[in-house]
N, C-alpha and C positions, 0 to 999 in steps of 0.2 A: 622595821619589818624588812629590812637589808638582808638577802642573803637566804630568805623563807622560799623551802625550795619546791612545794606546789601548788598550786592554788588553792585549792582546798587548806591548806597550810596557812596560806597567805591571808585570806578568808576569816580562819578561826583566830590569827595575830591578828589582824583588824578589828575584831568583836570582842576580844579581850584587852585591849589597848584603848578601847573609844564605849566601851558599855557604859561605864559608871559616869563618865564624863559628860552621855546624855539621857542619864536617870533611867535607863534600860535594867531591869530587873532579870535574870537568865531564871526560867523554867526550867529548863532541857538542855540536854546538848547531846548527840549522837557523831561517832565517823565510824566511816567503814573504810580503811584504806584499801582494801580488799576490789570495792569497787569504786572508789573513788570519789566519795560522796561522806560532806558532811549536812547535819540538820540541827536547827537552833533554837530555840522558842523563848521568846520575853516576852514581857511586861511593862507595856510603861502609859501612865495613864488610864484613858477606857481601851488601852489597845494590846489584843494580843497579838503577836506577831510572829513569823515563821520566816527565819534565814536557812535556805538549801542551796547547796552549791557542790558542784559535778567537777572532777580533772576534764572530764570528757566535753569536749566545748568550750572549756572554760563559763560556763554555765552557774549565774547566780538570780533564786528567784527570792523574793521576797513578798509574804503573802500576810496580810491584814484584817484579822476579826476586829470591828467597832463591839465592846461588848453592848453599850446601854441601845444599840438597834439592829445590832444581828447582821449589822453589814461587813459582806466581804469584799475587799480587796485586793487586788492585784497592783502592785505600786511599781515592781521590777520584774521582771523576766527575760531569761532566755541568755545566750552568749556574750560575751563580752569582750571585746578586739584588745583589752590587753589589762594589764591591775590598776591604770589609772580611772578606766573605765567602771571596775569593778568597785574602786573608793569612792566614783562620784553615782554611782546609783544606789550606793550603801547611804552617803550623805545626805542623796535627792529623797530618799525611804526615812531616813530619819527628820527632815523638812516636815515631810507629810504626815508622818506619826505627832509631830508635836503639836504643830497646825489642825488634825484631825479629830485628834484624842484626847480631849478637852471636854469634860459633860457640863 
């Protein structure tokens, strides 16, 4: 992911490089370069899940429907000081999905 040249960019090479690897199912996928903004949505276990990520901020949030009790989740949010950051909240989201989303 050497050489991915915006975050948002960087973002969608990381969910395409590491989905299948941890049984992530893609829904959806959305970008807008336009504003700088992509949206994600999987599946893996009882859990649907929502990867969104902003140029602006460098801004990655990750948000978690539990289906079988209707609970939502906030697992990641908000800014990230740089892509190592942004791979280990993508990692720490993926922890909690497995741990979580288990019926």
């Amino acid at each position: 992911m050497n050489g991915v040249a915006t975050f948002c960019d960087f973002i969608q090479a990381w969910l395409e490089a590491n989905a299948a690897r941890l049984g992530w199912t893609r829904a959806r996928f959305s970008s807008d370069t336009e504003r700088g903004k992509i949206a994600a949505g999987y599946e893996h276990l009882d859990c649907l899940f929502s990867v969104s990520g902003w140029e602006n901020g460098c801004c990655l949030d990750i948000d978690v429907l539990t289906r079988s009790t209707g609970a939502s989740h906030i697992v990641g949010a908000g800014p990230c000081a740089n892509r190592d950051a942004a791979v280990e909240r993508l990692e720490s989201a993926a922890r909690w999905i497995a741990l979580h989303g288990r019926v």
